[in-house]
C-alpha positions in Angstrom: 78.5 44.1 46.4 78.7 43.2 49.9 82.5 43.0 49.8 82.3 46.8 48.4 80.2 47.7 51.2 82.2 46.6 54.3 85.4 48.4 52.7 83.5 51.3 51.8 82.5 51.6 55.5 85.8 51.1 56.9 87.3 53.4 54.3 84.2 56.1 56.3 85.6 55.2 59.7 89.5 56.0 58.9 88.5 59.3 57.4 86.7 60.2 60.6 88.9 59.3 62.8 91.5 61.5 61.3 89.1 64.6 61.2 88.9 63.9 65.4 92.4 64.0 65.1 93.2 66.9 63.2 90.2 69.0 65.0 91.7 68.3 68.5 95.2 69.2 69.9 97.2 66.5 70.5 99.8 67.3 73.5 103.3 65.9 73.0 104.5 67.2 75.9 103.5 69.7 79.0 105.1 73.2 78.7 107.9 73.6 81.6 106.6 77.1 82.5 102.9 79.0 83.5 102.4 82.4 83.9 98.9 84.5 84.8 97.7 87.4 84.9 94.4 88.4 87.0 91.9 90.4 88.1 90.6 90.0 91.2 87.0 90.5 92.9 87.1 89.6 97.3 84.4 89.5 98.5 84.4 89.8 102.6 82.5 87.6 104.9 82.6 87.7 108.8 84.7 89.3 110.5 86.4 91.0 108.5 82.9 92.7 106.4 81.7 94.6 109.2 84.9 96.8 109.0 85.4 97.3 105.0 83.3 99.5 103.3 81.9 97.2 100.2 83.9 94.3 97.8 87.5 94.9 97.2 89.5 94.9 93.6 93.3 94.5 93.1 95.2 92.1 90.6 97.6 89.2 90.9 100.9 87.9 89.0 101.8 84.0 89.3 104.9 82.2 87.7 104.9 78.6 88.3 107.0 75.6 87.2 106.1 72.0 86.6 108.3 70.3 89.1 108.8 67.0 87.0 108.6 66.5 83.1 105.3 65.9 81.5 103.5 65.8 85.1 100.4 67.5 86.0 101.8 69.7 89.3 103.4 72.7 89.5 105.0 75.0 91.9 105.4 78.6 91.9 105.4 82.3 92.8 102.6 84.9 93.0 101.8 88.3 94.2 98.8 89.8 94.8 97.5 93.4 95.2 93.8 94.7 96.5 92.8 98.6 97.9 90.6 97.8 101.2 89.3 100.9 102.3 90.1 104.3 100.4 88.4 108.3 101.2 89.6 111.5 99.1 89.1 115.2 99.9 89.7 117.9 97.8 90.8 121.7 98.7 92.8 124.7 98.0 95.7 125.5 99.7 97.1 128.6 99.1 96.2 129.0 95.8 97.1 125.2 95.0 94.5 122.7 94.3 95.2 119.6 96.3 94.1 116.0 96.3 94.3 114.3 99.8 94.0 110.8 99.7 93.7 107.6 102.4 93.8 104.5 101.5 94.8 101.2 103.2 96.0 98.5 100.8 96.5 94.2 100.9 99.4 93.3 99.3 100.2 89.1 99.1 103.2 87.1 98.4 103.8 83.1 98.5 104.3 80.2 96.8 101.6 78.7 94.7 101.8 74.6 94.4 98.7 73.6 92.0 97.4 70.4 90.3 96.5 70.9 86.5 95.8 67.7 84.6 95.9 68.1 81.1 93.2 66.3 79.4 92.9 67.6 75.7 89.3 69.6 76.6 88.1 73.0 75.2 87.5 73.6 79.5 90.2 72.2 81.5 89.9 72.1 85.7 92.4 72.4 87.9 93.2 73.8 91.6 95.7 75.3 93.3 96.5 76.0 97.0 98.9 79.3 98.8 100.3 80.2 101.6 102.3 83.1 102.0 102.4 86.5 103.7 99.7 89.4 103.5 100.9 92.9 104.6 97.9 95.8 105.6 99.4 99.3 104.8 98.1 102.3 104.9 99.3 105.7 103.9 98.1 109.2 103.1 99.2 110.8 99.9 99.0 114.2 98.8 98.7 115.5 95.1 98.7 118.3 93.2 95.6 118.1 90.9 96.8 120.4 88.4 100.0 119.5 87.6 99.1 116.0 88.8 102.2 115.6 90.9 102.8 113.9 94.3 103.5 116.2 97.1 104.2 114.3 100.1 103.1 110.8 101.0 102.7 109.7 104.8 103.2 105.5 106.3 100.2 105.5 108.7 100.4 102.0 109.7 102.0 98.7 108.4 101.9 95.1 109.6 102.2 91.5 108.2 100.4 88.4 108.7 100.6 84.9 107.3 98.3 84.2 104.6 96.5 81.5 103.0 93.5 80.6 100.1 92.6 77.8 98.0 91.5 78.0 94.2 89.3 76.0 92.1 89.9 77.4 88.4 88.9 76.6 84.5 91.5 77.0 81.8 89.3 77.6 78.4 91.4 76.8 75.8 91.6 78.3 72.2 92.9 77.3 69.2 96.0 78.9 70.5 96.5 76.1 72.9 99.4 77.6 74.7 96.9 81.3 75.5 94.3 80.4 77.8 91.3 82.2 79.5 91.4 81.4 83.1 88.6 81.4 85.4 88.6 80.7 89.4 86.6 80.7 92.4 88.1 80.4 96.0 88.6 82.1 99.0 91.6 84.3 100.7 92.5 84.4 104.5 94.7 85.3 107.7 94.5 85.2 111.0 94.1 88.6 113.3 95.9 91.6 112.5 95.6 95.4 113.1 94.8 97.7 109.9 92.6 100.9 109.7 89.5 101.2 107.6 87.5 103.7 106.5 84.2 104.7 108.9 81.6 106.4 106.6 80.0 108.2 109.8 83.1 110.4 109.7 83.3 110.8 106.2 83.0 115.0 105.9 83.5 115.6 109.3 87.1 115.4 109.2 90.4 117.5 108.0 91.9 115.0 106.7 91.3 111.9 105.5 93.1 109.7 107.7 91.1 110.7 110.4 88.5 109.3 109.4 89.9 105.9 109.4 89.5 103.8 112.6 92.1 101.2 113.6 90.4 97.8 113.8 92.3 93.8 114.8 90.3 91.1 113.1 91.3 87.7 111.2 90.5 88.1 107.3 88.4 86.2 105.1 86.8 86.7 101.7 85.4 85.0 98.7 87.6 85.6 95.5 86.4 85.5 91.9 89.1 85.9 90.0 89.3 86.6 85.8 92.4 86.5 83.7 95.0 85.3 81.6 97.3 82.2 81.0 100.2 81.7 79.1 102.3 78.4 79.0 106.1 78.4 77.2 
């Protein structure tokens, strides 16, 4: 009896140990290629919050490769997208129905280098540092509401600044192992430059929209929380 017990027990333990097994992925080896997709919340601090008018949205696109086989780091490509300031008006010009917009725009680019162990969990950490450039432009379009066409579009002012941030994000892993949800918090920044930014005291005051933007120079720093999408081939 106590010989049918002990093998009864370690016939128990063999079958649960293959259910852990078969319940959780077991990585062979790390995909060669990353890509994301995000949206993007920033969040201004000082200096640059006393001359944007509220928390800015945009996007960003990263490819990234791991630099040796089966190792945690990876190196990459992004670009990044977020509207900083933005006023409309809306009139009739000679019988047409125009749209006049303002808005002044921060577009990134760089290369991403990031550290992402792999360590078979349902949340997985991981974080990733940039530097690149960040270019401030702003422009003044004009549409035609009716037949929702662009009329003329106008380059107020452009410049470009080195750029930099630091991530720390969350890959939550599925079923699909490869499709991840991706989750980060972090923080964007550059040293001084000129861009123009709306000033609400003007807003209705003006003829056109532009006008009511005031040129500002100030270094850049916000908080970023960022939502999105991972895939890994």
């Amino acid at each position: 009896m106590q010989y049918f017990t002990r093998w009864s027990i370690a016939f128990l333990f063999i079958l649960l140990q293959q259910g852990d097994s078969a319940a959780q992925y077991v990585i062979q080896a790390l995909p060669r290629w990353m890509v994301s997709f995000h949206t993007d919340v920033m969040i201004p601090r000082q200096p640059v919050k006393e001359f944007l008018d509220g928390d800015q949205w945009g996007y960003r696109l990263e490819a990234q490769y791991r630099v040796q086989y089966n190792k945690p780091f990876m190196v990459g490509g992004y670009f990044s997208e977020a509207g900083l300031s933005r006023y409309v008006i809306e009139y009739n010009y000679n019988g047409t129905n125009i749209k006049e917009k303002a808005n002044t725009r921060r577009l990134e680019a760089g290369l991403a280098i990031g550290f992402y162990p792999e360590v078979n969990w349902l949340l997985q950490p991981y974080i990733q540092g940039r530097f690149g450039m960040a270019f401030f432009t702003s422009s003044s379009i004009l549409t035609d509401k009716d037949e929702d066409e662009l009329i003329d579009r106008y380059n107020e002012l452009s410049t470009a600044v080195n750029a930099y941030g630091v991530d720390f994000g969350i890959h939550i892993v599925p079923n699909l192992w490869y499709i991840r949800g991706d989750v980060r918090l972090g923080i964007v920044a550059n040293p001084s430059v000129k861009f123009l930014s709306l000033n609400e005291d003007k807003e209705g005051t003006v003829q056109y929209p532009i006008e009511a933007f005031d040129e500002h120079v100030s270094s850049g720093r916000w908080f970023k929380i960022s939502m999105g999408v991972t895939y890994l081939f």
